[in-house]
C-alpha positions, 0 to 999 in steps of 0.5 A: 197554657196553650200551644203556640207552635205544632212542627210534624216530623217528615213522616207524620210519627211526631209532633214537636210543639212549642208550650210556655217556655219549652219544647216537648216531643209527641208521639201518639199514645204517648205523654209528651217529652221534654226537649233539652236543646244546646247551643254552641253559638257565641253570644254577647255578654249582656249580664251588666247594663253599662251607662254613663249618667250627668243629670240626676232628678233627686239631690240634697246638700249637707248643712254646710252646702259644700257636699250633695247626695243624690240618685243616679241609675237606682243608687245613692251617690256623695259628692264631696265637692263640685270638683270631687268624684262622685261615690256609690253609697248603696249597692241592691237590686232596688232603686233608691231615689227621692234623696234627703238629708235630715234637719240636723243632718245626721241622717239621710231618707231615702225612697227604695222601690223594689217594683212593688211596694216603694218605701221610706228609709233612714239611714246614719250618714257620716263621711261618705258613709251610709249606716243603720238603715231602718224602714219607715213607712209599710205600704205599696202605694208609690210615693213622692215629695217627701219633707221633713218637719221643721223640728224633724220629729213628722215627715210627710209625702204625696201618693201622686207620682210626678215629674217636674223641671226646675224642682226646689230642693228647699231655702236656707235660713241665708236665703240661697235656694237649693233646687235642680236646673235641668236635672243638675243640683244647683245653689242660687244666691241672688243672680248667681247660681253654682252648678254640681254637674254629675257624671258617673258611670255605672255596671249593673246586673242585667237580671236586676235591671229586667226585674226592677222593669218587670215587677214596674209593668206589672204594677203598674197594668195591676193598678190601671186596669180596668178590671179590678179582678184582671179578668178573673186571673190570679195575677200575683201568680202570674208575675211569679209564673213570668218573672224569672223568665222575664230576668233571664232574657237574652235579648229586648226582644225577648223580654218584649215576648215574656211581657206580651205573654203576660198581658195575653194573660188578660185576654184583652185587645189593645195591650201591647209592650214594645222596648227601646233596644239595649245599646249593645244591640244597636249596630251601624251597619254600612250599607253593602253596593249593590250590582247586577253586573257578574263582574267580568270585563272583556278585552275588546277587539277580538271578532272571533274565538273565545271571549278573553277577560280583559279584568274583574271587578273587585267585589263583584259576584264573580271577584268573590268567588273563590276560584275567580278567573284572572285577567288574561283567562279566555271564556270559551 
């Protein structure tokens, strides 16, 4: 590792030097110490990530088609009805996605994605109920459009991720269509179509968030770069190097920092990672009035003698001083 930053104390006896994620005190002829810092300040909670979702792009319907399960924020959700409250049916650190239920409907498949090797799952589902899961496929290739066969005993999926709009789900032996219209679970029958809008909201771990985000970026530079050997790094080292302070961050901006690190890794140009803000960093803040004026006006009339305050501008560099003159006060 480098050092990024080297501070000389006033005397010239110590260097303060920045190197990966701490800070070390040197002094000549002497190993470098690490510093342990505190801080008092206030911070905000960022240890949840909060959102209200309405579209989902991965949905199935019981064989009944009074109910759907689909995926929303890395979870499994169950609507009993159109009108009924949607239910959380998993709860991890993955997330669950490319939702469908068996040909007799007993079970459910579902895609887990960890950010580095997504899988196949089966699960009893009964109720509102997921159980007995068990993985069905064992390789990191990311995955998508799994189906089942008619007679249930073979599935079957691409390794070429895609996104579509207007996705079918699958016709029914009646003919309806099931699919998604603008990421809504929706049957059509004939020219009428029934919409199951979503909306859920949802708290989860931020350290899980930024792991599952991690772990994808890493993936993903692993399996795109042009460089089959990442320009002779160990780069499964790298992740587990970076990873835990990439979970821990504060600020999008400091995951922005850990994730630009990694790529420096590379010591490759034209690598760059910037991150939309978190919702709780956005502020709108009002733009202060701006004024050159000190802020006193002067009663007029008075050729000679001290100037005498006439008023003082509310606001102004004068008005928030915290002695400000008052009305009537002479300026000699």
């Amino acid at each position: 590792d480098g050092v990024f930053t080297r501070v000389p104390a006033a005397d010239g006896s110590t260097f303060v030097i920045h190197r990966g994620f701490n800070l070390y005190s040197l002094q000549p002829v002497s190993s470098p110490r690490n510093l342990v810092l505190w801080t008092r300040a206030k911070l905000p909670d960022v240890s949840l990530v909060r959102e209200t979702i309405t579209t989902t792009t991965d949905a199935d319907f019981t064989a009944a088609l009074d109910q759907v399960v689909f995926s929303a924020a890395g979870e499994l959700w169950w609507k009993k009805s159109p009108e009924a409250q949607a239910v959380r049916l998993t709860e991890t650190a993955t997330a669950e996605m490319d939702v469908h239920f068996s040909v007799d409907g007993r079970c459910l498949y579902f895609l887990r994605d960890d950010g580095l090797a997504p899988n196949y799952f089966r699960a009893v589902f009964k109720d509102g109920e997921i159980r007995d899961e068990q993985q069905i496929t064992r390789n990191p290739r990311s995955k998508t459009r799994f189906k089942p066969s008619a007679d249930g005993t073979r599935i079957a999926w691409v390794d070429i991720l895609t996104t579509n709009r207007g996705v079918p789900i699958r016709v029914t032996a009646e003919g309806l269509l099931l699919w998604r219209v603008g990421r809504t679970p929706a049957i059509l029958n004939g020219t009428e179509s029934t919409l199951f809008p979503i909306s859920v909201s949802i708290a989860r771990p931020r350290s899980d968030e930024l792991t599952l985000a991690f772990r994808r970026i890493w993936k993903t530079l692993g399996e795109r770069f042009y460089d089959p050997t990442m320009n002779g790094t160990d780069w499964e080292a790298l992740r587990m190097k970076y990873e835990p302070a990439a979970a821990m961050s504060r600020t999008s901006r400091q995951f922005d920092r850990t994730v630009s690190q990694l790529f420096g890794e590379l010591n490759a140009s034209h690598l760059s990672f910037v991150r939309q803000p978190w919702s709780e960093e956005i502020v709108k803040t009002r733009s202060a009035e701006a004024t050159a004026h000190p802020g006193l006006v002067f009663v007029d009339g008075f050729e000679d003698g001290p100037l005498v305050i006439g008023r003082v501008i509310k606001g102004s560099p004068v008005g928030n001083l915290p002695d400000a003159p008052l009305p009537g006060e002479a300026c000699g």
